[in-house]
N, C-alpha and C positions, 0 to 999 in steps of 0.2 A: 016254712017258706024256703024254696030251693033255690039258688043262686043259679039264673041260667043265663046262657054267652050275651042277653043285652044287659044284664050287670054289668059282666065284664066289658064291654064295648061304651057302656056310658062312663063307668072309670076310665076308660083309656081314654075316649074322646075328651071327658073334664081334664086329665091330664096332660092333653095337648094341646087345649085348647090353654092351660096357665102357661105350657110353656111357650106357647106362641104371642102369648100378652106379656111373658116379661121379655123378649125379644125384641118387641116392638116396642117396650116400655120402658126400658132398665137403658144404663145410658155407662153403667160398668161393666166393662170386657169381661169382667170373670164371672159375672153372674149373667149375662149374656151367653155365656157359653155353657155353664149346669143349665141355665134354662132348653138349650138345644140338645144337652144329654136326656132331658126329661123329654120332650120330644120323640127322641127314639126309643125310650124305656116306652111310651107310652105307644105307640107303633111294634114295637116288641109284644106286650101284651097281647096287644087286639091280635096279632100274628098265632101266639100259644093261643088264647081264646078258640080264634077259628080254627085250628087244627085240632082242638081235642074235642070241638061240636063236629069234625068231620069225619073224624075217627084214624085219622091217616098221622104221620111225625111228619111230614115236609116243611111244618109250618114251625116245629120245632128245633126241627135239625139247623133251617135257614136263622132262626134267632140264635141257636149257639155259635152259628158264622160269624153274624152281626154284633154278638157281643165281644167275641174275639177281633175284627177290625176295630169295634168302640174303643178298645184296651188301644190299640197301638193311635187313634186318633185323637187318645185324651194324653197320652204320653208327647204326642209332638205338639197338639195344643196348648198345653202348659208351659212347654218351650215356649213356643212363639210369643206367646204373651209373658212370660217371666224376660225374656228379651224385651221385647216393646217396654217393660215395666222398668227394666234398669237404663233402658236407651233415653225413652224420654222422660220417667217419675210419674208416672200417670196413668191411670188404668180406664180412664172417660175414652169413651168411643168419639164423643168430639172433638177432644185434644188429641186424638189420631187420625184425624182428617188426610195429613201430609204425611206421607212414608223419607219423604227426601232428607238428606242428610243435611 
């Protein structure tokens, strides 16, 4: 059995589709937020997937982009949330309702 691009395209969809359900599900900021890293890991995929059924790197080249922005957008998201986290003691998305001081 050969492993062809709708393998790869049903792991990447099952994979977005978990990290769209703890998104909608999880009610803690930090695991709210690996869940939207998983998201784009999983959009990642499907991107190498279809570039190497197509035979071309663009689909490549653009995910070594995207990984490189990931890096600097998990670096100031930890900020923001290690802030929110010593501002108010609490990592619940509902006990962040009010940003006011």
């Amino acid at each position: 059995m050969d492993v062809t691009l709708e393998h790869y395209l049903v792991v990447s969809g099952v994979l977005f589709s978990l990290g769209l359900l703890g998104v909608i599900m999880r009610r803690n900021l930090l695991v709210i937020y690996m869940c939207l890293e998983l998201m784009l890991n999983a959009a990642n995929l499907a991107l190498v997937a279809m570039s190497r059924y197509n035979g071309n790197l663009d689909g490549q080249i653009m995910v070594f982009f995207i990984i490189t922005v990931a890096a600097a957008e998990v670096a100031v998201g930890l900020a923001l949330i290690v802030a929110l986290y010593r501002r108010r003691q609490t990592a619940h998305v509902e006990d962040l309702t009010s940003l006011k001081s």
